[in-house]
Each structure stands twice: as C-alpha cells, then as structure tokens.
N, C-alpha and C positions, 0 to 999 in steps of 0.2 A: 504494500500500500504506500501511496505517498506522502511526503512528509509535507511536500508544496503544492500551490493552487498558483498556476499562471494565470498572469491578466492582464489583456493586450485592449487597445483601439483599432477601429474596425481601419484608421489609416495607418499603423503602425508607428505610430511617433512614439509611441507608448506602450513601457511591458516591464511589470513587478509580478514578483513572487511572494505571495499571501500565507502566515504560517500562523497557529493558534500556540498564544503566550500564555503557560500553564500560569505565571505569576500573576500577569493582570486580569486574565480570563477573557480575553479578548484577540482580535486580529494584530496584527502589526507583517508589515510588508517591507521588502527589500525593492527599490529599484533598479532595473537593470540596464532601461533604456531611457531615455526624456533628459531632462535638465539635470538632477541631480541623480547619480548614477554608485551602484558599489559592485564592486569587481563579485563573479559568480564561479564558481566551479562548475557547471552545469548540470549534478550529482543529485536527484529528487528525490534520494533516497538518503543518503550523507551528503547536506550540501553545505556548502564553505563561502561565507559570504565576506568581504574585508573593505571600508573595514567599521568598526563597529557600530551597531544601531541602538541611537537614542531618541528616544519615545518624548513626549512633553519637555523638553530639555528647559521651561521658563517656569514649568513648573512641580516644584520637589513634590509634594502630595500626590502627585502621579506618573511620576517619572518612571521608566522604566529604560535601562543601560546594559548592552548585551555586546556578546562575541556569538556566533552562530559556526562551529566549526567542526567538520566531519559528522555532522547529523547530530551535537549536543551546544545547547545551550549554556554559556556562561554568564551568567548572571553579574554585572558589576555592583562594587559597593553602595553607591549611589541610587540603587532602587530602592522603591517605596514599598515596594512588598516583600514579602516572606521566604521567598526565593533568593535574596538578594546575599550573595558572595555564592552562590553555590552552582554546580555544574550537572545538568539531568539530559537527558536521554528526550531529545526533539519528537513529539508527536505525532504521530498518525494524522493528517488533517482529515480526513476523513471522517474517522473516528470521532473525532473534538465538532467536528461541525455538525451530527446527528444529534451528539450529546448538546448540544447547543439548542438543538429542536425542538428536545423531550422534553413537555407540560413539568413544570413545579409540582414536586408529591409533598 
C-alpha cells in the first residue's frame, strides 16, 4: 500500500505528494513541482523528501517540524504535539484516510 497520494493540475504547473501526520492528525504535503519545490526520491513506499517540512512555522501552538526519510518520520523538537523528538514508521495513507471517514463511536 502506499505511503503517498499525488496531486497534480489538470495543466501540470503543479504536483505535491499528500501524506497523513500521525502527530497532528491531519494532511501535510510535500511539493515537488510549482514555486516552492523539495527534492523527492521518487520511492511511494520509503520516500525521502529534503529538505525538511515545516507546518504553521508563525505559529508555535500548531507547528508541526519534520524530516520525512526512507519511509519514517522524524519529528523535530519544535512540534506542538506528542510526537515531537521522536522517529515512527510513515503510514499507510490509505489506511489513515478510511480511518478518517469512520463516524465518531
């Protein structure tokens, strides 16, 4: 299964890789074409992104600060959440996006 979701424009100026952040519990994207661009391994199973992505960088209360390499995430100190200094095992987006679907019990 894959770890990334491409996402292109139907003129191609444009194309980021979509991956599900077990820290904030939400999307967070790499771009790889357009104005602001970060180098890709092209690996959608362990991919390696350089160089590191940061999330709300204006604001600390949701910041979230990463390395994304060989299919694990590293977490820098600087996040807001619970995950932060620590290095896991990149998910399934697949998986994380169904779970995203299913009604509140």
């Amino acid at each position: 299964m894959a770890k990334l979701h491409r996402v292109t424009n139907p003129g191609g100026t444009f194309e980021a890789y979509v991956f599900w952040c077990p820290g904030c519990k939400q999307h967070h994207q790499y771009c790889t074409k357009g104005s602001l661009v970060w180098q890709f391994n092209g690996d959608l199973e362990k991919p390696t992104f350089s160089p590191s992505l940061l999330v709300e960088p204006r604001q600390p209360e949701r910041r979230c600060h990463l390395f994304l390499q060989g299919g694990k995430i590293q977490y820098l100190g600087d996040c807001f959440h619970e995950l932060k200094g620590r290095i896991i095992e990149l998910p399934d987006f697949d998986t994380e996006l169904e779970k995203e679907r299913e009604p509140a019990s």
